[in-house]
Backbone bond lengths (Angstrom), bond angles and torsions (degrees), N, CA, C in turn:
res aa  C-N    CA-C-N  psi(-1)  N-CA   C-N-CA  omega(-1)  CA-C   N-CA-C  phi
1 X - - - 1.460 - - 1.524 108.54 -
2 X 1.323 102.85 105.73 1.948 100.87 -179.72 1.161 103.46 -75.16
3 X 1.435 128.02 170.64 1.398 147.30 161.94 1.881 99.94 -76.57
4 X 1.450 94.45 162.85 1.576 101.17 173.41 1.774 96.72 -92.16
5 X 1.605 97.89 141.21 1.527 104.55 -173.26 1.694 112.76 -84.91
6 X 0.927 134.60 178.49 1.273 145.83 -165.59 1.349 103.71 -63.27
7 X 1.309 94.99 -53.82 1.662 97.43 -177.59 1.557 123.06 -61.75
8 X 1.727 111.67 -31.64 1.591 98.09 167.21 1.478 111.68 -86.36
9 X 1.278 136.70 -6.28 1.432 129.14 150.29 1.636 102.81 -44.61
10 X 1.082 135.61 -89.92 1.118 161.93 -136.73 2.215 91.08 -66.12
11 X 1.010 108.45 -24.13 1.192 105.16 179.54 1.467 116.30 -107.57
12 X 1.181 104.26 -18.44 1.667 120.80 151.30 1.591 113.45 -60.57
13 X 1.342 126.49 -37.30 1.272 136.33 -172.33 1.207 116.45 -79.88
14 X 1.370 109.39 -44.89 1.702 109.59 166.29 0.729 138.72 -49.72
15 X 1.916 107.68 -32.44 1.614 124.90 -153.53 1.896 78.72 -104.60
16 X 1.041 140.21 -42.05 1.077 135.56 161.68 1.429 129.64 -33.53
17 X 1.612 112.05 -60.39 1.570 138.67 163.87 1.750 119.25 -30.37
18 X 1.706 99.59 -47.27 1.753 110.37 -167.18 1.304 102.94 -111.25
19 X 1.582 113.74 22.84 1.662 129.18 162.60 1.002 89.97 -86.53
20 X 1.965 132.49 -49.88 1.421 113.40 -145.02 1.474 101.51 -115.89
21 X 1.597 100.27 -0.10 1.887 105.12 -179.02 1.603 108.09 -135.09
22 X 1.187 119.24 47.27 1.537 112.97 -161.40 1.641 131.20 -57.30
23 X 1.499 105.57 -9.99 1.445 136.10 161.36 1.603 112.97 -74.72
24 X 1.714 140.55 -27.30 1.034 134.73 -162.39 1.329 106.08 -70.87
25 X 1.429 107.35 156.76 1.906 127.05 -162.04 1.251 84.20 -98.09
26 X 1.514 102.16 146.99 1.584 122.50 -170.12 1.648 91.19 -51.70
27 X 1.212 126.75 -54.57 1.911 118.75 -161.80 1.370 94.75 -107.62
28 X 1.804 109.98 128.86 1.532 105.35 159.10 1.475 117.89 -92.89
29 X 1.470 114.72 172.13 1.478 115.46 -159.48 1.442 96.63 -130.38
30 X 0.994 133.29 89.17 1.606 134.01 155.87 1.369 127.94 -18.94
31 X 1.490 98.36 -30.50 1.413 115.64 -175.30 2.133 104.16 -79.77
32 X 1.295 88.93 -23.71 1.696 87.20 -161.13 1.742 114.21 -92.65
33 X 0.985 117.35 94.01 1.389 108.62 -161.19 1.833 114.79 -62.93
34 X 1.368 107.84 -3.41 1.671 81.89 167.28 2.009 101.72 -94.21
35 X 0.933 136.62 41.00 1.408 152.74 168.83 1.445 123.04 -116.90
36 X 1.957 110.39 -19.53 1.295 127.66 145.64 1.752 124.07 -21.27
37 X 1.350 116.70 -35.33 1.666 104.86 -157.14 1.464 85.90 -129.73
38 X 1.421 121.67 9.72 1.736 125.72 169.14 1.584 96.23 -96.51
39 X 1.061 102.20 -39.52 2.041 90.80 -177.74 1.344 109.29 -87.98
40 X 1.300 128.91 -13.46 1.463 110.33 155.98 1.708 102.98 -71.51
41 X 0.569 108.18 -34.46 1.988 115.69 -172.92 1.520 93.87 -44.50
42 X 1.310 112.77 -70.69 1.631 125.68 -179.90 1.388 111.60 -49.77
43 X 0.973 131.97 -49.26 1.827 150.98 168.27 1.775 89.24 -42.51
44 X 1.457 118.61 -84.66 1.076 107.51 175.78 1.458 129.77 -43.23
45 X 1.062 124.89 -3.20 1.690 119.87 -150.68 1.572 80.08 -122.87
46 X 1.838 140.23 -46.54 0.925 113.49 162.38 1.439 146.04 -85.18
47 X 1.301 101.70 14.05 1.234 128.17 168.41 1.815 115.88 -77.50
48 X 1.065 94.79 -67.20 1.868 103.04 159.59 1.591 106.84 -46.24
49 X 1.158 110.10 -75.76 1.687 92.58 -165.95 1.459 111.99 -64.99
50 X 1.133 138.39 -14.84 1.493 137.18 -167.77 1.575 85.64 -82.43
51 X 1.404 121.60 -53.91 1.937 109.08 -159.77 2.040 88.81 -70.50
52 X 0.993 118.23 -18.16 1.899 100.70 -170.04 1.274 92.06 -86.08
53 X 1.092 130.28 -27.69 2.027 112.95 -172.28 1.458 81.08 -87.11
54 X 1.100 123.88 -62.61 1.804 102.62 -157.67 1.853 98.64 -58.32
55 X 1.216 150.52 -35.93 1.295 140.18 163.49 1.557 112.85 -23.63
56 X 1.770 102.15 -64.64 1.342 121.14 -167.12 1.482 119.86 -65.26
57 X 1.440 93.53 -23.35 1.845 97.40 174.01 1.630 108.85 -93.19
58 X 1.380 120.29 -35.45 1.495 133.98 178.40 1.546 92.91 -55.51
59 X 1.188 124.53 -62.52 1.335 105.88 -153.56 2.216 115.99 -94.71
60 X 1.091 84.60 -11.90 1.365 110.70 169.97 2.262 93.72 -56.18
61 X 1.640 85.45 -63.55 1.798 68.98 175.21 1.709 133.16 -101.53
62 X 1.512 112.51 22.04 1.079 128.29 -166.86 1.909 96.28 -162.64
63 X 1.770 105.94 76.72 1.197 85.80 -171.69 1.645 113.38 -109.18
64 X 1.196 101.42 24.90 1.619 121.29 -172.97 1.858 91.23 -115.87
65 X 0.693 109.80 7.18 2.046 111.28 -178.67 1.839 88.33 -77.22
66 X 1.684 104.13 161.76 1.399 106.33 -160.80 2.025 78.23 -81.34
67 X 1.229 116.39 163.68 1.146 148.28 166.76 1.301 123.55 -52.79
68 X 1.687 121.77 -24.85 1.337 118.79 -170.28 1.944 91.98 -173.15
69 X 1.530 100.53 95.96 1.099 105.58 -176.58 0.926 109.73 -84.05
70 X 1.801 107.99 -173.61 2.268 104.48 -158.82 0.998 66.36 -167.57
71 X 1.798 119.69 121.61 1.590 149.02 152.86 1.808 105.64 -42.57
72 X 1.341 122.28 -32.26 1.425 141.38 -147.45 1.686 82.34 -99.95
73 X 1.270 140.37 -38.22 1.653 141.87 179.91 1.664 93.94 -80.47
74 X 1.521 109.72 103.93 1.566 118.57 158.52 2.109 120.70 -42.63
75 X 1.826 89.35 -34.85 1.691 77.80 176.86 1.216 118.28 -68.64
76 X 1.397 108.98 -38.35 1.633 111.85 169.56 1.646 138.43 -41.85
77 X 1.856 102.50 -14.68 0.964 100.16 -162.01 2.070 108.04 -67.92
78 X 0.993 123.20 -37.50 1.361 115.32 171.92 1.397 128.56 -32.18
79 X 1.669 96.96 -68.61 1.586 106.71 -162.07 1.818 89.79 -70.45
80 X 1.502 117.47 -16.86 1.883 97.05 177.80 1.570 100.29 -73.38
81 X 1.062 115.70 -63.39 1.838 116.35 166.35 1.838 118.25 -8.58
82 X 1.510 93.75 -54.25 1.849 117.64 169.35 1.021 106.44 -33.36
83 X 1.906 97.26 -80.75 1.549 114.75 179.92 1.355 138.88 -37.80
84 X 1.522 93.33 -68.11 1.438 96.42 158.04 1.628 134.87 -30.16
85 X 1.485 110.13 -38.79 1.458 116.34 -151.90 1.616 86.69 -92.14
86 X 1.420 115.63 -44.21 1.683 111.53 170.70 1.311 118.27 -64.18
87 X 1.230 139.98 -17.98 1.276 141.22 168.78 1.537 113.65 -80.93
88 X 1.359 109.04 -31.64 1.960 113.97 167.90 1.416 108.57 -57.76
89 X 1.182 115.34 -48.69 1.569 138.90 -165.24 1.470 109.91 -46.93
90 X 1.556 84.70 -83.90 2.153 113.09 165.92 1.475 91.67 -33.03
91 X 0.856 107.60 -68.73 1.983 112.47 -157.58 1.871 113.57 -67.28
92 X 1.225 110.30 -0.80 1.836 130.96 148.03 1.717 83.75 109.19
93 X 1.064 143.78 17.30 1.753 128.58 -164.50 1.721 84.74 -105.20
94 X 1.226 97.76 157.75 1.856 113.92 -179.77 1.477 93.03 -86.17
95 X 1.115 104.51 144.95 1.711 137.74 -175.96 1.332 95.84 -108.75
96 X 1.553 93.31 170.56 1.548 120.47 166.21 1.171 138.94 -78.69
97 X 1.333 106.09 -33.07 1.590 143.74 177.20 0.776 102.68 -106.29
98 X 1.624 103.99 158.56 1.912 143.45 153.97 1.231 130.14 -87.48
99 X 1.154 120.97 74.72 1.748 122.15 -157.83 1.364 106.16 -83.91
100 X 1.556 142.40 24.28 1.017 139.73 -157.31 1.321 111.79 -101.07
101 X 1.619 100.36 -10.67 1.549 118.18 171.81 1.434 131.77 -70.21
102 X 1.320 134.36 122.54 1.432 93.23 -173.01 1.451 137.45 -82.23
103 X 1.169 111.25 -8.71 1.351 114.04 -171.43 1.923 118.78 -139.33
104 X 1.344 93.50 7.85 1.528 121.68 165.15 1.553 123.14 -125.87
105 X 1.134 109.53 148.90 1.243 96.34 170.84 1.532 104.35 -131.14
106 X 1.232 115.21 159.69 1.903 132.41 -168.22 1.543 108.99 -130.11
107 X 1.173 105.71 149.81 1.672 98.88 153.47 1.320 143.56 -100.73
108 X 1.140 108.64 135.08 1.889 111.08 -156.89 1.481 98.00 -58.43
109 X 1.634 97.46 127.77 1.507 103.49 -142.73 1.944 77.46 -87.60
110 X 1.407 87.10 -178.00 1.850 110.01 -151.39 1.905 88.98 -103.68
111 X 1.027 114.99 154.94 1.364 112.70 143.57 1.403 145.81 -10.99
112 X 1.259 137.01 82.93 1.201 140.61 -141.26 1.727 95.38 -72.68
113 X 1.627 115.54 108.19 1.669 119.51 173.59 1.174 93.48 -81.87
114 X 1.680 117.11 -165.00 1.336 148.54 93.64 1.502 117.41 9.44
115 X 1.316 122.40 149.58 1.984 102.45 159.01 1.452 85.66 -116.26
116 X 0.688 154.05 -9.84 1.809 132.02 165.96 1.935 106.14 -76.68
117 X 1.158 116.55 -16.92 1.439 121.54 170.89 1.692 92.26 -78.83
118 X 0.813 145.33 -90.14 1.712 158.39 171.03 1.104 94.12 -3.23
119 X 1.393 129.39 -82.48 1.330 129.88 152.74 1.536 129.75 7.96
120 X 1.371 99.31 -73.77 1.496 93.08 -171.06 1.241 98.54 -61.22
121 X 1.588 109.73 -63.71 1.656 123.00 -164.08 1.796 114.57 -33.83
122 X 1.315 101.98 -43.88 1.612 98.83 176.76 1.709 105.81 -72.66
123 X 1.158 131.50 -32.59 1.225 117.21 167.73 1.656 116.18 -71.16
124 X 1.073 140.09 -36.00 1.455 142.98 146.00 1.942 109.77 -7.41
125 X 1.687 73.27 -62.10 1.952 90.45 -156.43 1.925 91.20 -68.17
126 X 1.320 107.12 -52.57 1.546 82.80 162.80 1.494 157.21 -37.40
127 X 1.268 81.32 -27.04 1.954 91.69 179.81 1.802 109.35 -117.34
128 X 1.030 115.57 2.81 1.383 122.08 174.48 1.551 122.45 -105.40
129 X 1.477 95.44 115.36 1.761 110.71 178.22 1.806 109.37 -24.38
130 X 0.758 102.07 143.59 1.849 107.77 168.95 1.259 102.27 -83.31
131 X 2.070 120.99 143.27 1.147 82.53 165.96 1.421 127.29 -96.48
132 X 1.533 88.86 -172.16 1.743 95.78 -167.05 1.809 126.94 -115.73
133 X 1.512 94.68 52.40 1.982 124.97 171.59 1.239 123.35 -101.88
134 X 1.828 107.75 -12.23 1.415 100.85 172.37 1.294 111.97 117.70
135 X 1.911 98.88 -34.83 1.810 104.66 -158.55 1.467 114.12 -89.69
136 X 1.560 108.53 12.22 1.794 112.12 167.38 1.470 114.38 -65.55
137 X 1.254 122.03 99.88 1.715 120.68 -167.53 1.437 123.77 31.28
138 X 1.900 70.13 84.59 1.831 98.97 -168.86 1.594 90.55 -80.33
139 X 1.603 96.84 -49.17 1.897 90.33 -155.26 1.450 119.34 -67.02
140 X 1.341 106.67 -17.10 1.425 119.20 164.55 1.149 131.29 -74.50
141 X 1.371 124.75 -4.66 1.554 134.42 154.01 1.438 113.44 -94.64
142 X 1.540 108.17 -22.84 1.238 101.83 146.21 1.641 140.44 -30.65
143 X 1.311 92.74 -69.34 1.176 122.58 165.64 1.424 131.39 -33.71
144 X 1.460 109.29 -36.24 1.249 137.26 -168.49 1.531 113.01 -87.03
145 X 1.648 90.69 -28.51 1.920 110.75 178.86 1.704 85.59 -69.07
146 X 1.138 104.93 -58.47 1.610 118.05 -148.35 2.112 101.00 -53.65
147 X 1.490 103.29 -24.42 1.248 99.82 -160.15 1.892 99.77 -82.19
148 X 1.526 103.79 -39.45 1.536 122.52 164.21 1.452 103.63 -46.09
149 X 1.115 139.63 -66.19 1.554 152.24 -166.78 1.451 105.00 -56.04
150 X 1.562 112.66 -29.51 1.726 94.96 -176.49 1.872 113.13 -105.66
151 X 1.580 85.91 4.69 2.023 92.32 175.31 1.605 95.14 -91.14
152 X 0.859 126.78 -24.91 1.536 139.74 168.64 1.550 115.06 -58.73
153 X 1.579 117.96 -69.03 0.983 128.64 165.00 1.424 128.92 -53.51
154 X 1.161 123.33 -37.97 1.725 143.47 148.98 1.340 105.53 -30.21
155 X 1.546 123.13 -65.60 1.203 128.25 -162.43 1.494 115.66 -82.97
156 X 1.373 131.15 0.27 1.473 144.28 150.24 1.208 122.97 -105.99
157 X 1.393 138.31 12.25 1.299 161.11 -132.58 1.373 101.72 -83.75
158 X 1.367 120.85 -30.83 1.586 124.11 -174.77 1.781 103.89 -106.20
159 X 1.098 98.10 4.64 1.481 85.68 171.06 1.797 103.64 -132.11
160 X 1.654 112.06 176.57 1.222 114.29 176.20 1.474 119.46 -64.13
161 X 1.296 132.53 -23.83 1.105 125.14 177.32 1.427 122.72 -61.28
162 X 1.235 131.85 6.08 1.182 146.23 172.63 1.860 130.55 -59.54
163 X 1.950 78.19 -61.08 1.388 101.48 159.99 1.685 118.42 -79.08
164 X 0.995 94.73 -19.67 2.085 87.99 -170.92 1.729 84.96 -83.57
165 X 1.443 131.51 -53.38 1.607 96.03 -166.62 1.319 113.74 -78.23
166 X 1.253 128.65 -11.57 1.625 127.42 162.87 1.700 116.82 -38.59
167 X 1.542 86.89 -44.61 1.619 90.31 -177.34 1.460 103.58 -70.29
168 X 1.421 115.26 -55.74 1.653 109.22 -162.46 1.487 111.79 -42.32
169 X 1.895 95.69 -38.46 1.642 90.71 -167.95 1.089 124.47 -54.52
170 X 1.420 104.69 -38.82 1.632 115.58 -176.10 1.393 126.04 -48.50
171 X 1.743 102.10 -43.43 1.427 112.99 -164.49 1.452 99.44 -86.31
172 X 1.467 118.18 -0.49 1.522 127.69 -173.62 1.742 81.16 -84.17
173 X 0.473 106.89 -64.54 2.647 123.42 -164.17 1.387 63.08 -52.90
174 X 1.233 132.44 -68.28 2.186 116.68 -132.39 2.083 88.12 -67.32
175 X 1.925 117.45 -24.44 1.589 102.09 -170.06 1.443 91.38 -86.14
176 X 1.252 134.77 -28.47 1.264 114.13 163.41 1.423 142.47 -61.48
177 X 1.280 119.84 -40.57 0.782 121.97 149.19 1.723 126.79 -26.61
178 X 1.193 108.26 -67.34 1.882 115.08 158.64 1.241 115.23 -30.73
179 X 1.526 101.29 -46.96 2.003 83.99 -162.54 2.057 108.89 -90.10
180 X 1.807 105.87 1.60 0.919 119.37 176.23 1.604 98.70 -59.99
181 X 1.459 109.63 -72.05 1.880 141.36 -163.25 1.690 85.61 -59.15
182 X 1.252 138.09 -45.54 1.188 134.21 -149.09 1.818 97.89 -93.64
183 X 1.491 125.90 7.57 1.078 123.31 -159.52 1.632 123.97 40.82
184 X 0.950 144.27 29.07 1.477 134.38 139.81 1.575 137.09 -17.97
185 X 1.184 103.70 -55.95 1.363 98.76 164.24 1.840 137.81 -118.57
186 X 1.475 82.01 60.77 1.324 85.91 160.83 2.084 102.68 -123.85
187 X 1.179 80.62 24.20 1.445 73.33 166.21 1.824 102.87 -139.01
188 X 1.516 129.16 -5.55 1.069 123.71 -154.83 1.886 94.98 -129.01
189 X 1.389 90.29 111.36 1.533 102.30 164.99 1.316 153.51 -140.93
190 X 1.680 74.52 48.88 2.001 101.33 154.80 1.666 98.30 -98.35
191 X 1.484 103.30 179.37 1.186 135.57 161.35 1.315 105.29 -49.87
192 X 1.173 125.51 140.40 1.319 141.41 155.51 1.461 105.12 -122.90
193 X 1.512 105.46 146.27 1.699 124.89 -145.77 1.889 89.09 -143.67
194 X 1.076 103.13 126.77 1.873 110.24 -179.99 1.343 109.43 -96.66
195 X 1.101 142.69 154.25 1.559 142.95 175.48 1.284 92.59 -38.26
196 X 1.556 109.08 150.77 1.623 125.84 164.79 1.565 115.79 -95.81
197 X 1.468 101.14 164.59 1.830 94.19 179.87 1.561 80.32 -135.36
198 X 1.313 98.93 152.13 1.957 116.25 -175.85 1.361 85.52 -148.84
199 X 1.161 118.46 135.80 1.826 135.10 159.73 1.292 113.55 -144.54
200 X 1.359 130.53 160.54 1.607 129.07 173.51 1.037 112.16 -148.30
201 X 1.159 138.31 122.42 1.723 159.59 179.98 1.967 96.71 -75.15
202 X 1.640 105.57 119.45 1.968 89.40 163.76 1.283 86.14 -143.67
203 X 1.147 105.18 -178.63 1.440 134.54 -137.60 1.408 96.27 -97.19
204 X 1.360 122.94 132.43 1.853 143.36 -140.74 1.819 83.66 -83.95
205 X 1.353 121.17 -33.50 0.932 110.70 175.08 1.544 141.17 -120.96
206 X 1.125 106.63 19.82 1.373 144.45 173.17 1.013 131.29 -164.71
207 X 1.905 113.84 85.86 1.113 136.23 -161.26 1.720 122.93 -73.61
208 X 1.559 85.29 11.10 1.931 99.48 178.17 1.105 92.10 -113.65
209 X 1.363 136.00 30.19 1.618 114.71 162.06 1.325 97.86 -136.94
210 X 1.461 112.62 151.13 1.611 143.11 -174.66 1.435 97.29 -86.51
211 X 1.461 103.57 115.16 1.935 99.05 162.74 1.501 105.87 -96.43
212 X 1.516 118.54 -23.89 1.146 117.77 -166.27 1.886 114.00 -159.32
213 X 0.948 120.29 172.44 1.790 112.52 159.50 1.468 108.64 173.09
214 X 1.109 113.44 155.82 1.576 133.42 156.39 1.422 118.47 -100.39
215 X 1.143 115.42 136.53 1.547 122.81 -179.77 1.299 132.04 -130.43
216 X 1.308 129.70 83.74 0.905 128.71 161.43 1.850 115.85 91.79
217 X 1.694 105.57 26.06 1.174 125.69 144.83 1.576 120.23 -34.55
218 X 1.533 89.09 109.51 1.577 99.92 176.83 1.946 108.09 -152.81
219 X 1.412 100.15 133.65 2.051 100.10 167.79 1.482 80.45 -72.00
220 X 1.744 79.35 151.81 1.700 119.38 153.71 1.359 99.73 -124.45
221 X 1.996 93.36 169.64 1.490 85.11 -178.73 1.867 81.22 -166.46
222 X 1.249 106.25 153.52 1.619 103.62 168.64 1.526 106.24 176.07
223 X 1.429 117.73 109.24 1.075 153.91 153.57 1.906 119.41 5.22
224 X 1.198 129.52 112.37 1.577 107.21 -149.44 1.983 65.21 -123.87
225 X 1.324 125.94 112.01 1.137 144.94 -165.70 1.418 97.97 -88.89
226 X 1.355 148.63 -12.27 1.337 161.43 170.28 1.939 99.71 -65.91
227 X 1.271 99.11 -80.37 1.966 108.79 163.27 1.226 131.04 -62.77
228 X 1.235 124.49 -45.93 1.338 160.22 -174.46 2.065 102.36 75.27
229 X 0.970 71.99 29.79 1.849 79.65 160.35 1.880 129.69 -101.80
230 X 0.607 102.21 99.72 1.498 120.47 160.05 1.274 113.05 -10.95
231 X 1.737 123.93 107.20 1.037 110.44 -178.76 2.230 101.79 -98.84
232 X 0.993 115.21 126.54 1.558 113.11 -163.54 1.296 100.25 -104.59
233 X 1.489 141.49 152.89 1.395 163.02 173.72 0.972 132.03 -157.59
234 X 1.520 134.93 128.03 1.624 146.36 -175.63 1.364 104.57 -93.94
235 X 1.329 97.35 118.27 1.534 95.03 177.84 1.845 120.57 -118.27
236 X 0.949 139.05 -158.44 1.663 115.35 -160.36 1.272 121.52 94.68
237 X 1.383 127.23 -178.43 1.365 151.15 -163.90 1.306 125.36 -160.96
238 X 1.758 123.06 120.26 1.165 112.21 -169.15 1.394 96.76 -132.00
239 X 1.469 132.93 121.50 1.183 137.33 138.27 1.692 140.08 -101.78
240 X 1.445 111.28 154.89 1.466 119.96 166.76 1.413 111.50 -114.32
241 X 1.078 132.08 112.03 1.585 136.06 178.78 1.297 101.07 -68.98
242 X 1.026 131.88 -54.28 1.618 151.30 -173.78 1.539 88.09 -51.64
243 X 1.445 135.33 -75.25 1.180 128.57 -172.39 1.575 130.88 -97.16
244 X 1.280 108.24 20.66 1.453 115.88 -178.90 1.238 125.77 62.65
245 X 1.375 107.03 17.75 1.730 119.20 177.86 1.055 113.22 -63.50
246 X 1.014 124.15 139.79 1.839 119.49 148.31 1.448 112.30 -140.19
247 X 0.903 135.89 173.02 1.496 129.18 165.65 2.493 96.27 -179.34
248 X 1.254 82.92 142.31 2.131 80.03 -170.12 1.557 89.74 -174.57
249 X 1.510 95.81 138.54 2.059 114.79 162.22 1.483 104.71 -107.93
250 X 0.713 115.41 126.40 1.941 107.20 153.53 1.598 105.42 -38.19
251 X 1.160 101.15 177.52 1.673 121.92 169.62 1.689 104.10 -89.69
252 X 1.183 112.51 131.16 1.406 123.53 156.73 1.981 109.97 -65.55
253 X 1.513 101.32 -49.59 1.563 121.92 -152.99 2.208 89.68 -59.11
254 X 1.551 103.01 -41.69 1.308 109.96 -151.01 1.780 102.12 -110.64
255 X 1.096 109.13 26.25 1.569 116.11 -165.13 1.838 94.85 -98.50
């Protein structure tokens, strides 16, 4: 069972994109601010189709897995590991795994050494510090943002706020990311907390009532100096009154 390749993502996304922007110019311009609320449009549009193919392949090989996993449930932690690695895949980045199997999965095996070379090297990796920048399975805590970001996004789903914190998050991962490459934390071990985004949807005709809001959406991030992996968290609150949504973490940074 192959994965869907980049390219039918990407053509899924388009046809997705001029559902929700049917006016947008073949190239958007970052630079042009009335093209501002078309690239969140696209953000959303590959955001949607990237979590339904990775669904369709996740559960295709894990179809007894619970239905709506939670980073915060320890059993979960595998099949999110899964997810994640099929959603890297789809989205063109190298994975961990070999999903080509159908009903097993392997890991995309390494470079065929020596086994007395293998040998040493795994004893090496035993006695040697991890390092300590953050970037020991970065994209996989990535991942972990990404899984937080769509119980979030779920729970505003009928309104615009959906797409606007999709975007923030991202560009929140793209400043982390920086202070990963820029070494930051190998010297810093508190919490680090990213700008927040708060918005509120009210009612067209009664501007004292809440139809909807986000609150105070922000990444965390803080350094587990034992692994040197990054433990990452979305923190905020998202409701729909209109649809009984809710979905919210506390703050790690402010706990």
């Amino acid at each position: 069972m192959a994965l869907p390749t980049r390219e039918e993502l990407l053509s899924h996304v388009e046809f997705r994109f001029y559902e929700l922007a049917p006016d947008a110019p073949v190239k958007l311009d970052p630079s042009n601010p009335s093209h501002h609320t078309m690239i969140r449009q696209w953000h959303q549009a590959h955001h949607e189709v990237l979590s339904k193919l990775t669904d369709e392949a996740f559960f295709g090989y894990y179809p007894d897995a619970p239905k709506q996993l939670d980073p915060a449930n320890p059993e979960h932690t595998t099949y999110i590991e899964y997810w994640n690695d099929i959603a890297e895949q789809i989205d063109g980045r190298p994975g961990r795994y070999d999903w080509s199997h159908r009903s097993t999965v392997a890991r995309i095996p390494a470079t065929e050494r020596p086994q007395a070379d293998t040998q040493v090297e795994v004893e090496q990796e035993e006695i040697e510090m991890p390092v300590q920048d953050g970037s020991v399975r970065f994209e996989e805590r990535v991942g972990n943002v990404r899984m937080l970001m769509d119980l979030y996004a779920e729970a505003v789903a009928a309104t615009p706020l959906a797409a606007k914190l999709i975007d923030h998050t991202w560009k929140q991962v793209d400043a982390l990311r920086g202070l990963v490459r820029d070494g930051t934390f190998a010297a810093y071990d508190h919490w680090w907390r990213s700008s927040s985004f708060s918005e509120v949807v009210y009612d067209e005709d009664d501007r004292t009532e809440e139809l909807a809001f986000v609150r105070d959406l922000a990444l965390e991030a803080k350094i587990d100096r034992t692994t040197g992996v990054l433990d990452t968290h979305l923190a905020g609150w998202a409701t729909d009154f209109r649809k009984h949504n809710t979905f919210g973490r506390v703050s790690m940074a402010t706990a």
